[in-house]
C-alpha positions in Angstrom: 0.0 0.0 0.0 1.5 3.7 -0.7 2.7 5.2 2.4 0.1 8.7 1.9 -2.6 6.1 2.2 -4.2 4.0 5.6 -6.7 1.4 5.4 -9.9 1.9 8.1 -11.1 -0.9 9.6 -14.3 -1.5 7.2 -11.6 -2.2 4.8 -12.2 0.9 2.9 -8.7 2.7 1.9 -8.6 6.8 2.0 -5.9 9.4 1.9 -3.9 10.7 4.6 -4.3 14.5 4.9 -1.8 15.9 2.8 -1.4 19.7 4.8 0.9 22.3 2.4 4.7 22.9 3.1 6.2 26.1 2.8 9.3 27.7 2.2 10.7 30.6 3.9 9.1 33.2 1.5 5.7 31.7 1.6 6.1 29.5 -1.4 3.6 26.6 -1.4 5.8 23.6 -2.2 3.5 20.8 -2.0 1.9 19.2 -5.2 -1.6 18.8 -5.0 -1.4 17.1 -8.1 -4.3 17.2 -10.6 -7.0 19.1 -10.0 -10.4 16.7 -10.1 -12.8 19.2 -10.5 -11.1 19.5 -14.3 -12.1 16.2 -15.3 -15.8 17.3 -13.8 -15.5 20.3 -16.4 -15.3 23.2 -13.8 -12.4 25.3 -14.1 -9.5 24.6 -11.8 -8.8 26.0 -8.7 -5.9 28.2 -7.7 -2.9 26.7 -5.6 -4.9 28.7 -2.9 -8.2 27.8 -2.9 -6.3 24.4 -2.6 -4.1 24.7 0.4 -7.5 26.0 2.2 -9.2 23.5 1.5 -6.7 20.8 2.7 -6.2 22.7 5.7 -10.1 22.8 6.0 -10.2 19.1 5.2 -8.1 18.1 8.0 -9.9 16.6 10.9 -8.9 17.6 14.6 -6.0 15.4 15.7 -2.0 14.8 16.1 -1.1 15.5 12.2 -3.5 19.1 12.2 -1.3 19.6 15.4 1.9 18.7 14.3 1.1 20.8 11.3 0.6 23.7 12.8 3.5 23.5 15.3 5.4 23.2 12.5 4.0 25.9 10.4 5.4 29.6 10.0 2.5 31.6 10.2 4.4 35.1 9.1 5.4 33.8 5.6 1.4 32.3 4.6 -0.9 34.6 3.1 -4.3 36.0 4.6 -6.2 34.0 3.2 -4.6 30.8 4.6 -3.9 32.0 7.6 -7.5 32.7 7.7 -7.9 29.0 7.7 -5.0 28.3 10.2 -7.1 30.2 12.8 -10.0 27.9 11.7 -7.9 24.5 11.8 -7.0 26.3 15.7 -10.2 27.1 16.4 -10.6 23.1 15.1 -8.4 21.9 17.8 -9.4 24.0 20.5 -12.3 22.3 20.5 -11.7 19.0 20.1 -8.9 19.3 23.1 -12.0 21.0 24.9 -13.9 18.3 23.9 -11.7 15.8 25.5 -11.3 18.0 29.1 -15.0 17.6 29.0 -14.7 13.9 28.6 -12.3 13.3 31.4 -14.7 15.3 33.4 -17.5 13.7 32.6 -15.6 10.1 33.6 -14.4 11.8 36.8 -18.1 13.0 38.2 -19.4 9.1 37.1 -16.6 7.5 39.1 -18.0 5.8 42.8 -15.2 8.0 44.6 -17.2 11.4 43.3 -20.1 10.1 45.0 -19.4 9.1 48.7 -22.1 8.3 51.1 -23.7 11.1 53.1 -24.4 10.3 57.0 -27.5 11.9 58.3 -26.0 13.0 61.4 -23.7 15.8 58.9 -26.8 17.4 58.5 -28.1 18.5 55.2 -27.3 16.6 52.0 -25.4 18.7 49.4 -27.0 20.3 46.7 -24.5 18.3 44.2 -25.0 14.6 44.0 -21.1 14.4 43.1 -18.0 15.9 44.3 -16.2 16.4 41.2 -16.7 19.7 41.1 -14.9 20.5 44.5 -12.1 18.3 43.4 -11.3 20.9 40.2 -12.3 23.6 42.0 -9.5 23.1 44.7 -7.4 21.6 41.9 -7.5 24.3 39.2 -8.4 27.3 41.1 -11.8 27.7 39.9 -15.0 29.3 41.2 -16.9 26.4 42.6 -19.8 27.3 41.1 -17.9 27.6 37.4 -16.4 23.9 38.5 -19.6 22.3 39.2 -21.6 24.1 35.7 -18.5 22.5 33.9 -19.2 18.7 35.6 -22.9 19.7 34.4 -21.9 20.2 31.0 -19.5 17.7 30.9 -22.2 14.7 31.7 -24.7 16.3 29.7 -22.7 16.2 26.1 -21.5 12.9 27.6 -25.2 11.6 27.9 -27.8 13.4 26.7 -26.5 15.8 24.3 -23.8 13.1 23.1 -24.5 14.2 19.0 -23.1 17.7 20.3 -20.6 16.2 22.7 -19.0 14.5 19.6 -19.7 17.8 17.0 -17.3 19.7 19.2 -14.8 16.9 19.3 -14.7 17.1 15.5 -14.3 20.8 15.7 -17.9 21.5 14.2 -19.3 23.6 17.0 -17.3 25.6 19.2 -17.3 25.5 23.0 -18.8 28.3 23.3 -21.9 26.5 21.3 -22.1 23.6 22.9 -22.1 25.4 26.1 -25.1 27.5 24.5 -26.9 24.0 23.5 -26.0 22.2 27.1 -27.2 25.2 29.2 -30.4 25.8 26.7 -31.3 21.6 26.4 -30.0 20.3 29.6 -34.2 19.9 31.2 -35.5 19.4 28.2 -36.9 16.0 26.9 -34.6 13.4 25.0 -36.9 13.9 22.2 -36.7 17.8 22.1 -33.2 18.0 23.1 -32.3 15.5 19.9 -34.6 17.5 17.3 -32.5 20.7 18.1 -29.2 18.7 17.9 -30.4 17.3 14.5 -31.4 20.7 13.6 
């Protein structure tokens, strides 16, 4: 098999990403080879319009962030550096996505839940600790700790479609906050008709 190519595990074989190199005056050095939309009959697409839509093309992930480790933003045009704030904005989310999924597996863990004695007086309002934990950990309000342990179980439950749209980088997490705080005492069936939407 060529080494720019991976096989999936349905068998089906696809292209790696293939993310443009530059040089040290902004010279796009990567071949994109043939343009396809030629042999469709459309007029082909600048070296541009290319590199911004293999950067756009490239999913969340180690090679997007080795990419842009790597890259030199002060020698790329506008217009791809446009898209290099897009492909961050990508992984912000999807590294936000996964803070939210370690949360969400720390507040479901037996630990976060201990037994409450009747003689310490009144139950707390939180059914898990998890939120104290970061709090104390990461210097955070407690009440910002214990929305984000809210959040984090909702789009790890309920709201799982959105949960895994900002893993992807499709919503931001500014979004899926929007959609866990608007959806999170509403019905499965209305909460999945707005995620659908």
């Amino acid at each position: 098999m060529a080494p720019d190519l991976q096989e999936h595990p349905d068998g089906d074989v696809v292209a790696d990403p293939v993310l443009p190199v530059y040089a040290a005056d902004g010279t796009c050095l990567t071949d994109f080879g043939p343009d396809p939309v030629v042999a469709a009959g459309r007029a082909p697409r600048t070296s541009e319009q290319r590199q911004v839509e293999a950067i756009a093309s490239c999913p969340p992930g180690p090679v997007l962030d080795a990419w842009l480790r790597g890259l030199d933003q002060r020698v790329v045009s506008p217009t791809v550096l446009v898209e290099v704030v897009a492909a961050i904005d990508r992984m912000e989310s999807h590294l936000h996505a996964r803070k939210l999924a370690a949360v969400a597996e720390l507040a479901s863990r037996q630990e976060m839940r201990p037994d409450w004695s009747p003689l310490a007086g009144a139950p707390p309002t939180q059914t898990s600790v998890a939120g104290d934990e970061l709090a104390m950990r990461l210097g955070w309000a407690r009440m910002t700790a214990n929305r984000v342990v809210r959040r984090a179980v909702v789009l790890d439950g309920l709201l799982g479609a959105t949960g895994e749209a900002l893993e992807t980088g499709h919503v931001d997490a500014a979004k899926a906050e929007v959609l866990a705080a608007a959806l999170t005492d509403q019905s499965f069936q209305v909460a999945h008709a707005v995620e659908d939407a």
